[in-house]
GULUMLUM-930374 format. One record per atom (N, C-alpha, C): x, y, z; atom name. Coordinates in Angstrom, 1 decimal, decimal comma, m for minus. Layout:
<sites>
X  Y  Z  CA
...
</sites>
This chain:
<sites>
18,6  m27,2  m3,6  N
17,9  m26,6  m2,5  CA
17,7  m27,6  m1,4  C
17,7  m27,2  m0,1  N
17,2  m27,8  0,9  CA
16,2  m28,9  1,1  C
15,8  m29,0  2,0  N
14,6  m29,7  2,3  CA
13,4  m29,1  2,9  C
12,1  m28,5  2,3  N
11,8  m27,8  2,7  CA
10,9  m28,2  4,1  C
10,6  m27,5  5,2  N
10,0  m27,8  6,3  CA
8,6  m27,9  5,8  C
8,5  m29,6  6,7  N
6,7  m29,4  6,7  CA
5,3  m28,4  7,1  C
6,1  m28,0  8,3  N
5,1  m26,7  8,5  CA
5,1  m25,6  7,8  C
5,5  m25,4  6,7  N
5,9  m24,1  6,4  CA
4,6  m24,0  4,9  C
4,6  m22,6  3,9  N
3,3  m23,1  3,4  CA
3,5  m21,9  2,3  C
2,9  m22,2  1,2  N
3,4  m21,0  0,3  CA
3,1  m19,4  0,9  C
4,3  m18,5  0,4  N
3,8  m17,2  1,0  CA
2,8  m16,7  m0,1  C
2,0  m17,1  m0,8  N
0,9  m16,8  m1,4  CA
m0,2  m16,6  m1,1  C
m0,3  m17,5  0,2  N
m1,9  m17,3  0,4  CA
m1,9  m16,1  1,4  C
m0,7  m15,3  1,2  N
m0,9  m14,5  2,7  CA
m1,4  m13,1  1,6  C
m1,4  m13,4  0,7  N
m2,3  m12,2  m0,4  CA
m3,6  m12,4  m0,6  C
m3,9  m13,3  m0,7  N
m5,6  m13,6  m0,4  CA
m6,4  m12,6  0,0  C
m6,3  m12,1  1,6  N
m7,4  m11,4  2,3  CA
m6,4  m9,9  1,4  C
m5,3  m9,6  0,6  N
m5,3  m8,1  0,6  CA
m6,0  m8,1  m0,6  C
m5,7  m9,4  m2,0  N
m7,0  m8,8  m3,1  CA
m8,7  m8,9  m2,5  C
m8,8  m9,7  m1,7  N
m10,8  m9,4  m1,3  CA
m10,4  m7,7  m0,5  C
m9,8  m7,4  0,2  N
m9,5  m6,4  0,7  CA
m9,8  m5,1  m0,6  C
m8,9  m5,3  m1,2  N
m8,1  m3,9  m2,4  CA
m9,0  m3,8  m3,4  C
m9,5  m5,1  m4,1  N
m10,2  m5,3  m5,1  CA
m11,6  m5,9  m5,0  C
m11,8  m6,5  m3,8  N
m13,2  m6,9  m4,0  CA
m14,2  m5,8  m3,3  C
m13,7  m5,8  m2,0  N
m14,4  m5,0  m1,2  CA
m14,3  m3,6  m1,6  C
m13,8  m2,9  m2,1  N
m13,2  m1,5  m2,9  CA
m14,5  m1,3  m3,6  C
m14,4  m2,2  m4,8  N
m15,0  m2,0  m5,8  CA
m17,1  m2,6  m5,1  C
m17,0  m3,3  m4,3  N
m18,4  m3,5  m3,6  CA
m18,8  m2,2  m3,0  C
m18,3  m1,1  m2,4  N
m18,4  m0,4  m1,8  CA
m18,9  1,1  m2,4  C
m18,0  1,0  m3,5  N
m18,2  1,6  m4,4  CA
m17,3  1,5  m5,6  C
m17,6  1,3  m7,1  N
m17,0  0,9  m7,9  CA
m16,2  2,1  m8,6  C
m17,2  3,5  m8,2  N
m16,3  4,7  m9,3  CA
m15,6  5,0  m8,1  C
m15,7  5,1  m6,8  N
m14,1  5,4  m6,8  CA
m13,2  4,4  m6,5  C
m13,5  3,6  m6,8  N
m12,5  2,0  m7,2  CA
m11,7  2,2  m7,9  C
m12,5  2,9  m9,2  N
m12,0  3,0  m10,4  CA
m11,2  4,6  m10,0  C
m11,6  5,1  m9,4  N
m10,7  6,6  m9,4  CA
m9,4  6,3  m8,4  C
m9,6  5,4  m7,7  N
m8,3  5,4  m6,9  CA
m7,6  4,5  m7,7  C
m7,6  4,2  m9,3  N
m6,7  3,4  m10,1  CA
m5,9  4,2  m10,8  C
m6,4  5,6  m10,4  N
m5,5  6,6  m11,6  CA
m4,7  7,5  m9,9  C
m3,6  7,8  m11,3  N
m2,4  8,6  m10,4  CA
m2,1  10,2  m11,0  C
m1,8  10,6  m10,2  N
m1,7  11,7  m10,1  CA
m0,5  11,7  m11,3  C
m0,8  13,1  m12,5  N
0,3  13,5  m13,8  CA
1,5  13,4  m12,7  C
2,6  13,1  m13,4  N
3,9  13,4  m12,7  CA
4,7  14,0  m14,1  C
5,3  14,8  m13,5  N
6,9  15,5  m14,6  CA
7,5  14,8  m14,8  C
7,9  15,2  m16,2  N
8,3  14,7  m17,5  CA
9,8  14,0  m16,7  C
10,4  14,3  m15,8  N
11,4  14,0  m15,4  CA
11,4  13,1  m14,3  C
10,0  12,9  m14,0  N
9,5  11,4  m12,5  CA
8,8  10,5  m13,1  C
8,5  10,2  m13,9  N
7,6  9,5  m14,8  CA
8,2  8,0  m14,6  C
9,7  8,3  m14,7  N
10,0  6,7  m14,5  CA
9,8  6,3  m12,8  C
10,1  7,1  m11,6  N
9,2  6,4  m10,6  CA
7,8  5,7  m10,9  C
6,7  6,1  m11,6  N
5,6  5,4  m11,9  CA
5,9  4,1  m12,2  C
6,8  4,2  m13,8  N
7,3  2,7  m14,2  CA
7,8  1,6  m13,1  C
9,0  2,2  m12,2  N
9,8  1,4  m11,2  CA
8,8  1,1  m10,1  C
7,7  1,8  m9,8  N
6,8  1,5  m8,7  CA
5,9  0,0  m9,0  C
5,7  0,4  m10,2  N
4,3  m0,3  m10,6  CA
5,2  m1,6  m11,1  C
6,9  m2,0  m11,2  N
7,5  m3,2  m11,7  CA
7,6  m3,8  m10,2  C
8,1  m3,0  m9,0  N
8,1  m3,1  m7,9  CA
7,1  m4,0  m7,2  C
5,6  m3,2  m7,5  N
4,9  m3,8  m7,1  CA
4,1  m5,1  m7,9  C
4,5  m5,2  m8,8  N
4,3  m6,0  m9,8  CA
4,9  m7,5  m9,0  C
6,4  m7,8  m8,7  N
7,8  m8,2  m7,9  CA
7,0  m8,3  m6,8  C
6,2  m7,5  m5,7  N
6,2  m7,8  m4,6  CA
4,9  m8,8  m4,7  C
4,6  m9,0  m5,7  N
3,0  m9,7  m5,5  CA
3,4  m11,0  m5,8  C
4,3  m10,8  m7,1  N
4,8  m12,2  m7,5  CA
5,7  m13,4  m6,7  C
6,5  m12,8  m6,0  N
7,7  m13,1  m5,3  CA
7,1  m14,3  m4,1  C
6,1  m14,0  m3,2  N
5,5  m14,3  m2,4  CA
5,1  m16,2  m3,2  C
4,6  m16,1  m4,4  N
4,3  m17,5  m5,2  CA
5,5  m18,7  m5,1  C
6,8  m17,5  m5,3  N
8,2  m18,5  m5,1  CA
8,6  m18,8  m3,5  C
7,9  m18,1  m2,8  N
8,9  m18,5  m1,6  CA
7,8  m18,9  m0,1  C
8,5  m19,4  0,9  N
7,7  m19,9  1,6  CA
7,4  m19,5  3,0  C
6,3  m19,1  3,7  N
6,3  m18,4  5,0  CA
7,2  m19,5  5,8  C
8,1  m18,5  6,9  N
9,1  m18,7  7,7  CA
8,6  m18,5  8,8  C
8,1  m19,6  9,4  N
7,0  m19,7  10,7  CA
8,2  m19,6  11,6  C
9,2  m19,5  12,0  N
10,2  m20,4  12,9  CA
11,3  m19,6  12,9  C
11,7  m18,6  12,4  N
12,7  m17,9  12,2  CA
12,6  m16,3  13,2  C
12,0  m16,2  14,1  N
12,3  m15,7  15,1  CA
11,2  m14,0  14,7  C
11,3  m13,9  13,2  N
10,7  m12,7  12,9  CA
9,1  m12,9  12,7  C
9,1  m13,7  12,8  N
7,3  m14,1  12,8  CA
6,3  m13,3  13,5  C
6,7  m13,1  14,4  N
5,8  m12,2  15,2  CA
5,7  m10,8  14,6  C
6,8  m10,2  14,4  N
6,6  m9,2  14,2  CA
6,0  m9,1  12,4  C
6,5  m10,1  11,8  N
5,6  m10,1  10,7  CA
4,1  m10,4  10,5  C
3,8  m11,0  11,6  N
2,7  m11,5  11,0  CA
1,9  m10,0  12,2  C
2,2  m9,4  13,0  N
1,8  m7,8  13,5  CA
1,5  m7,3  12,6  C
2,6  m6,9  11,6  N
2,5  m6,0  10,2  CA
1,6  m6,2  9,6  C
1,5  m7,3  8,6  N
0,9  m7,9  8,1  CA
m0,9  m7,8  8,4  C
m1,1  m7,6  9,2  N
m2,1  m7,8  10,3  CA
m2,5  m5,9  10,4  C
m1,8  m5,1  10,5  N
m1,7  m4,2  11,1  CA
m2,2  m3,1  9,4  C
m1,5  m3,6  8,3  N
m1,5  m3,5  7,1  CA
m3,0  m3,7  6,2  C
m3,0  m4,5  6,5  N
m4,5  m5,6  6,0  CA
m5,5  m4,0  6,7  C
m5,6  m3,8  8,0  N
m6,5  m3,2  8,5  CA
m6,6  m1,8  8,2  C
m5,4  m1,1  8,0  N
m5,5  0,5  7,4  CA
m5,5  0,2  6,0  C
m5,5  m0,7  5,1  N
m6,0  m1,0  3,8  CA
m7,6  m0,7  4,1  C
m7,8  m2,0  4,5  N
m9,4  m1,7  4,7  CA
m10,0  m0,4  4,8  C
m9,2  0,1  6,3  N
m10,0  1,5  6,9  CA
m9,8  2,4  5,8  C
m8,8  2,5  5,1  N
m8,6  3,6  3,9  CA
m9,0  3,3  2,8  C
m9,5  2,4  2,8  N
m10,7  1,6  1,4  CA
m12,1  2,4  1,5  C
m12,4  2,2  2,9  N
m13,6  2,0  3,5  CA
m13,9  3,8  3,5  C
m12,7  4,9  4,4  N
m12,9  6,3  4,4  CA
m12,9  6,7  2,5  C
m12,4  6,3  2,1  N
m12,3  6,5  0,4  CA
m13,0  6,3  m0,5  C
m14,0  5,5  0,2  N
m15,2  4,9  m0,8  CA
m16,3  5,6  m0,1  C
m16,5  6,0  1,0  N
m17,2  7,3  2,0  CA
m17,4  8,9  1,4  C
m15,8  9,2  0,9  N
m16,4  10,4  0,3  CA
m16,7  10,7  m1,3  C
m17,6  12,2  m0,9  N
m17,9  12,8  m2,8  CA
m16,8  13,0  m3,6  C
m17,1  12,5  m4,4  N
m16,0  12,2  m5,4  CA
m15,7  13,6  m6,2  C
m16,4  14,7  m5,7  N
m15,5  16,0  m6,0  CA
m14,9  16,4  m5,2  C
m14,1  16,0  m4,2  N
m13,5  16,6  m2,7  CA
m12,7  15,1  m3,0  C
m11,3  15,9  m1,8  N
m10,8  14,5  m1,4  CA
m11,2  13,8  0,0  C
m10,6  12,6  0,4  N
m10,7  12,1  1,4  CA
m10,3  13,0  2,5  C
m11,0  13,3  3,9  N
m9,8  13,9  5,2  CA
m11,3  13,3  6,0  C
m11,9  12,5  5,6  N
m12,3  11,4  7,1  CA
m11,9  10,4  7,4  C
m12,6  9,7  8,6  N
m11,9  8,7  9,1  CA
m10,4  7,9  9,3  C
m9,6  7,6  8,6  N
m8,2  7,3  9,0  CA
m7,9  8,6  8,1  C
m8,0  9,3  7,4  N
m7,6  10,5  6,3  CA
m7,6  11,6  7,5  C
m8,0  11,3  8,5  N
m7,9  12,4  10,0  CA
m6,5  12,0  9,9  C
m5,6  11,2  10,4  N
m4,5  10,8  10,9  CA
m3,3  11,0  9,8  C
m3,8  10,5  8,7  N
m2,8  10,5  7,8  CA
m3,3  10,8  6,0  C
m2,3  11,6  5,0  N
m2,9  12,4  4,4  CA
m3,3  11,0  3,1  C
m1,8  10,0  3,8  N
m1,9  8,6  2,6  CA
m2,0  7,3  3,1  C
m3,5  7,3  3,6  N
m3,2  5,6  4,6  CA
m2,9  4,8  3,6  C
m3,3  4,6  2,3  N
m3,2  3,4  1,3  CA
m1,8  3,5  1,4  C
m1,6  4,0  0,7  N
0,5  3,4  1,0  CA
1,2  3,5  1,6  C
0,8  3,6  3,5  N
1,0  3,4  4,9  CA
0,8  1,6  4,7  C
m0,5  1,7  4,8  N
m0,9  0,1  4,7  CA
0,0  m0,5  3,2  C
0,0  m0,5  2,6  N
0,5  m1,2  1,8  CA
1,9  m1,7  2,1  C
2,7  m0,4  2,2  N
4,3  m0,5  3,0  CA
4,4  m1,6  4,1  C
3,6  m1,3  5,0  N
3,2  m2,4  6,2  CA
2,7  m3,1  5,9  C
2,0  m3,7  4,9  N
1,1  m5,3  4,7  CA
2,6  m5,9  3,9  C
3,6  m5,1  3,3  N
3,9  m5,9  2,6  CA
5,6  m6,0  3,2  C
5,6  m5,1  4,2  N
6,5  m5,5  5,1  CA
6,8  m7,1  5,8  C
5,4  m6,7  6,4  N
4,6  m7,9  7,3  CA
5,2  m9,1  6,5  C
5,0  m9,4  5,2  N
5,3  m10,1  4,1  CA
6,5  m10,8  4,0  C
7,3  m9,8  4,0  N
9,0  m9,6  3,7  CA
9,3  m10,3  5,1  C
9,0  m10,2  6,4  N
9,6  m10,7  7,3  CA
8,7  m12,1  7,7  C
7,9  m12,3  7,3  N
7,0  m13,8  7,3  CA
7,7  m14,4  6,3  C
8,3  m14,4  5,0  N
9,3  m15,3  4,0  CA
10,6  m15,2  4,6  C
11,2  m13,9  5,6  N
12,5  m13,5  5,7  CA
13,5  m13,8  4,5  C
12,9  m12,8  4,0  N
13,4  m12,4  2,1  CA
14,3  m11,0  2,3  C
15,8  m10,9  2,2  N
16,1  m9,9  2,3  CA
16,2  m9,2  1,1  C
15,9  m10,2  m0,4  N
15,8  m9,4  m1,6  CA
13,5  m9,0  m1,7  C
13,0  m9,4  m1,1  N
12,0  m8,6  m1,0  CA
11,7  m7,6  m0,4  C
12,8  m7,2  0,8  N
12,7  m6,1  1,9  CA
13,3  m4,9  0,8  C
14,3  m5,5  0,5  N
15,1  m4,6  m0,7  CA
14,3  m3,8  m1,8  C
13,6  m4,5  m2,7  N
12,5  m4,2  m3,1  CA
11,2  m3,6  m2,6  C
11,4  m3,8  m1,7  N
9,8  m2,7  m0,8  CA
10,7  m1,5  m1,1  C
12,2  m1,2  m0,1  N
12,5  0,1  m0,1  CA
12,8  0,7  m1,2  C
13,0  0,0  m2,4  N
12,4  1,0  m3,6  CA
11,2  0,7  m3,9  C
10,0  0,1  m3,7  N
8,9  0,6  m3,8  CA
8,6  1,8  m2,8  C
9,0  1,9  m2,1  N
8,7  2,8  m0,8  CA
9,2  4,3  m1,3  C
10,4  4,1  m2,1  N
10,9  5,6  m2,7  CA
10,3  6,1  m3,6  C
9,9  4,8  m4,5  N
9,2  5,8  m6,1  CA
7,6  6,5  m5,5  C
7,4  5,4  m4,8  N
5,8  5,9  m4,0  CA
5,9  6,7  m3,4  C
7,0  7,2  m2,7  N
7,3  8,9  m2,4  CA
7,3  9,8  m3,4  C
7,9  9,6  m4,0  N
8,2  10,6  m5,8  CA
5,9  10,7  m6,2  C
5,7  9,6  m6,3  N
4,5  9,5  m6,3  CA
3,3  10,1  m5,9  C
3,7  10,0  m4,0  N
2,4  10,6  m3,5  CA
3,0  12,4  m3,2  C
4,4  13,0  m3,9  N
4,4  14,0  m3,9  CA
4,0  15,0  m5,2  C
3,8  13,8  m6,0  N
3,1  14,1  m7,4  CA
1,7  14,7  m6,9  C
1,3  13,4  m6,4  N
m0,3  13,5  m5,8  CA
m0,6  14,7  m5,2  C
0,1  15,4  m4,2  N
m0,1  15,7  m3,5  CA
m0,3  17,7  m3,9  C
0,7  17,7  m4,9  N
1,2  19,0  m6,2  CA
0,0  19,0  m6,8  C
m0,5  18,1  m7,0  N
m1,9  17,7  m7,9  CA
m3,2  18,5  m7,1  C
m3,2  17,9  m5,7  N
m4,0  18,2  m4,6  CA
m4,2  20,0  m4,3  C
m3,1  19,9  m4,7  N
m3,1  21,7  m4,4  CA
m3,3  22,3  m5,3  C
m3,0  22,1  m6,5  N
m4,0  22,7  m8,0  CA
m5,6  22,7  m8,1  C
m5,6  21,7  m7,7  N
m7,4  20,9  m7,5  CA
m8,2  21,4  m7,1  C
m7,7  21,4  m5,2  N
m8,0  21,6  m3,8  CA
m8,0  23,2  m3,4  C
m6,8  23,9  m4,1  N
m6,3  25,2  m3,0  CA
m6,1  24,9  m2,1  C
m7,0  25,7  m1,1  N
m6,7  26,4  m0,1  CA
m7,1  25,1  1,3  C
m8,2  24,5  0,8  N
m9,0  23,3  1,2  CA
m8,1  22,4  1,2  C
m7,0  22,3  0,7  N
m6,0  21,1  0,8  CA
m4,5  21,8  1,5  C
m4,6  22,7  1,2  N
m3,5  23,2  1,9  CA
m3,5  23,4  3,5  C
m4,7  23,5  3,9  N
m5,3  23,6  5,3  CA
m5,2  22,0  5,7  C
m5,4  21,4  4,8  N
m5,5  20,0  5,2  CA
m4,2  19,4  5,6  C
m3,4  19,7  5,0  N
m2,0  19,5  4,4  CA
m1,4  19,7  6,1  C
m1,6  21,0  6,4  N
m1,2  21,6  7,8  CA
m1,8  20,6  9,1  C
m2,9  20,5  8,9  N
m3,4  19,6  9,9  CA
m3,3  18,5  10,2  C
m2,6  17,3  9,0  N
m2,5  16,2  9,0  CA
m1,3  15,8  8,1  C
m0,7  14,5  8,9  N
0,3  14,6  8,2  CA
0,4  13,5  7,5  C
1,6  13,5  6,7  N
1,8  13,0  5,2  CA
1,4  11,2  5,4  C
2,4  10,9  6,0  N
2,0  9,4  6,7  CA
1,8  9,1  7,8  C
2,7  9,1  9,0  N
2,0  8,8  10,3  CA
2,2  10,2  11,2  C
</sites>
């Protein structure tokens, strides 16, 4: 290997503010639906392995960051550290609208106006942000299959919503849309 640059710094600590974010503040806010936004929606016997590949995925995108080093200097910075930035805050806001509602209804306040899935809006984007602050093109690689099983996923969710919900989610469904 190279010589690594002195300015440069583990990309680790750029996860910091997302566990106080996901896990501390979540669970301060309110703890049962902390604990309810840890379960996923049943998926068919035949998508079940998107869950597995998501959750290795995301497993990989947390870890990866430990090995490799922010890339202050490589031209993508800005727009990484936007993301990153941009991610971190619809985490929050969709922490924040999510811990706001009764836990026999779903979320459709606050950022849940705009979009039907901010959490894995923001997460895609925080961990974009990520991918181009290391300029890792095997972590970008890996987002976009995390980004697909979590499709498979929040269409599970969403089949779920409409068994649950009816007509109350189906209205919602029309009004707002899936991600942005």
């Amino acid at each position: 290997m190279g010589k690594e640059r002195k300015d440069s710094m583990n990309a680790a600590i750029a996860l910091i503010p997302f566990v106080l974010i996901r896990v501390f503040l979540f669970q301060l806010l309110d703890k049962n639906r902390y604990n309810k936004a840890q379960k996923f929606a049943p998926l068919e016997k035949n998508k079940q392995g998107y869950y597995i590949i998501y959750q290795f995925c995301q497993l990989l995108l947390f870890i990866l960051p430990f090995f490799n080093r922010l890339q202050l200097s490589n031209g993508l910075e800005y727009l990484g550290i936007f993301f990153y930035v941009v991610g971190l805050v619809i985490i929050g806001q969709s922490i924040y609208s999510f811990a706001q509602t009764k836990s026999e209804t779903f979320s459709q306040n606050g950022i849940y106006r705009f979009s039907r899935h901010p959490m894995y809006v923001g997460y895609f984007i925080f961990y974009l942000g990520i991918g181009f602050l290391m300029a890792s093109y095997v972590y970008l690689i890996l987002l976009t299959i995390f980004q697909i099983c979590a499709h498979q996923i929040i269409l599970a969710e969403e089949k779920w919503c409409l068994e649950t919900f009816g007509v109350s989610y189906e209205n919602y469904m029309k009004k707002v849309r899936r991600y942005l």
